[in-house]
C-alpha positions in Angstrom: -13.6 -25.1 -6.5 -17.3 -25.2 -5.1 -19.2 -22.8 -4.5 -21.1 -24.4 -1.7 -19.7 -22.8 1.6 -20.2 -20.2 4.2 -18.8 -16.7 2.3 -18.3 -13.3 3.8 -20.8 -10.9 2.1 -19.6 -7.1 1.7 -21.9 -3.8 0.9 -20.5 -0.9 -0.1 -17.0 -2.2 2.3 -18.7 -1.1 5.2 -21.2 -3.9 5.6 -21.3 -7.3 6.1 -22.8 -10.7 7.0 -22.8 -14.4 6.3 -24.1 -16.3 3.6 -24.2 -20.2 2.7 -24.9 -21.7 -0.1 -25.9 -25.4 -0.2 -27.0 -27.4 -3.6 -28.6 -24.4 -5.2 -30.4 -22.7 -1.9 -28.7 -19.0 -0.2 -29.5 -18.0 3.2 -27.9 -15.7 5.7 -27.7 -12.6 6.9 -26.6 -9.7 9.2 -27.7 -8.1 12.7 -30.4 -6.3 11.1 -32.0 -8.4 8.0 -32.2 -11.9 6.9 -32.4 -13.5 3.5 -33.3 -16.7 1.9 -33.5 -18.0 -2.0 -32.2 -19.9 -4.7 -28.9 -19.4 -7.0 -27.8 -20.8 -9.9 -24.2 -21.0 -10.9 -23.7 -21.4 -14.9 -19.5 -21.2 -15.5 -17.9 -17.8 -13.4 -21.8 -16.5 -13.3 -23.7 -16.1 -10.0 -27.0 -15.3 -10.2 -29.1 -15.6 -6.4 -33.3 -14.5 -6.2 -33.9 -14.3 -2.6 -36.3 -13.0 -0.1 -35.3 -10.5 2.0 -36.3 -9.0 5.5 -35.7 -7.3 8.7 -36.3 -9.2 11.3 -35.2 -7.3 14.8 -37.0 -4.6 15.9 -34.2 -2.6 17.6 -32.8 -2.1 14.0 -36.6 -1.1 12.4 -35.4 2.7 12.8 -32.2 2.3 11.1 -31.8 2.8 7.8 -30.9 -0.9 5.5 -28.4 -1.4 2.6 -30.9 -0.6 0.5 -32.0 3.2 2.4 -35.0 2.5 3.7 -36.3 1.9 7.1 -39.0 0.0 9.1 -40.0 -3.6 8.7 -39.1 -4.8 5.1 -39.8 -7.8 3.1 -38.2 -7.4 -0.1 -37.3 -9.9 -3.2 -34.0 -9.0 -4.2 -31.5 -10.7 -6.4 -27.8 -10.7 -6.7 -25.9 -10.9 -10.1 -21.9 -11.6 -9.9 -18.7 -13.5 -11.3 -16.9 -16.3 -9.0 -13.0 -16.5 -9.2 -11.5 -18.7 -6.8 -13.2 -18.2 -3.4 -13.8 -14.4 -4.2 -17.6 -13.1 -5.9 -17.8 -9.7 -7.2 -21.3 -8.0 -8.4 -24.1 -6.3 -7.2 -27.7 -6.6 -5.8 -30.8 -4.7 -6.0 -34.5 -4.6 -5.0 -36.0 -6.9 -7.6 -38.7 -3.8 -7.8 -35.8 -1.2 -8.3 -33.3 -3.0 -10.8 -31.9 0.6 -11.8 -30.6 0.8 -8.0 -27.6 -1.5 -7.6 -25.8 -2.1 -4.6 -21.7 -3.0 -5.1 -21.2 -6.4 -3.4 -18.3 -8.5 -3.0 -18.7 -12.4 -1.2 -15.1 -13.9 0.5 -15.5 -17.7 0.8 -14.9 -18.5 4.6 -15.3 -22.4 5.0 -16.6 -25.8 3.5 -19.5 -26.9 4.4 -18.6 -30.2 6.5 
């Protein structure tokens, strides 16, 4: 199976968003930030660098996956192992690698 597709992303089961991936590139996002990066796959390991912001004001209040609030640009990266169209791992703040965030991806669709 490839991993290029649109996939389900998962925080703490309680958020969520969309991510693609396309020939090594990740973007996406949710109602309150955006991302956008590179990933490599090397057998059942996903590893994704990506940059990472807010991008609508009505949400600058709220607090983010990560617990902070106001406009953020953030590099963050996401570390996980692919099994059939299911990811599990975590991310973090590339700043705060001590501070990961549970994450689980659900592939949705090929990319046509």
């Amino acid at each position: 199976m490839s991993v290029e597709g649109m996939w389900a992303i998962y925080y703490n089961e309680v958020d969520s968003g969309i991510v693609t991936l396309e020939t090594g590139r990740v973007f996406g996002g949710d109602s309150m930030m955006a991302f956008v990066g590179k990933y490599t796959v090397n057998g059942q390991e996903f590893t994704a660098k990506a940059r990472t912001f807010s991008y609508n004001p009505a949400h600058f209040a709220v607090q983010n996956v990560f617990g902070r609030t106001g406009k953020l640009d953030l590099e963050t990266q996401m570390q996980g192992t692919i099994e059939g169209g299911r990811l599990t791992g975590f991310i973090f703040e590339t700043e705060q690698p001590d501070q990961k965030l549970p994450v689980r991806m659900e592939k949705l669709a090929e990319l046509p």
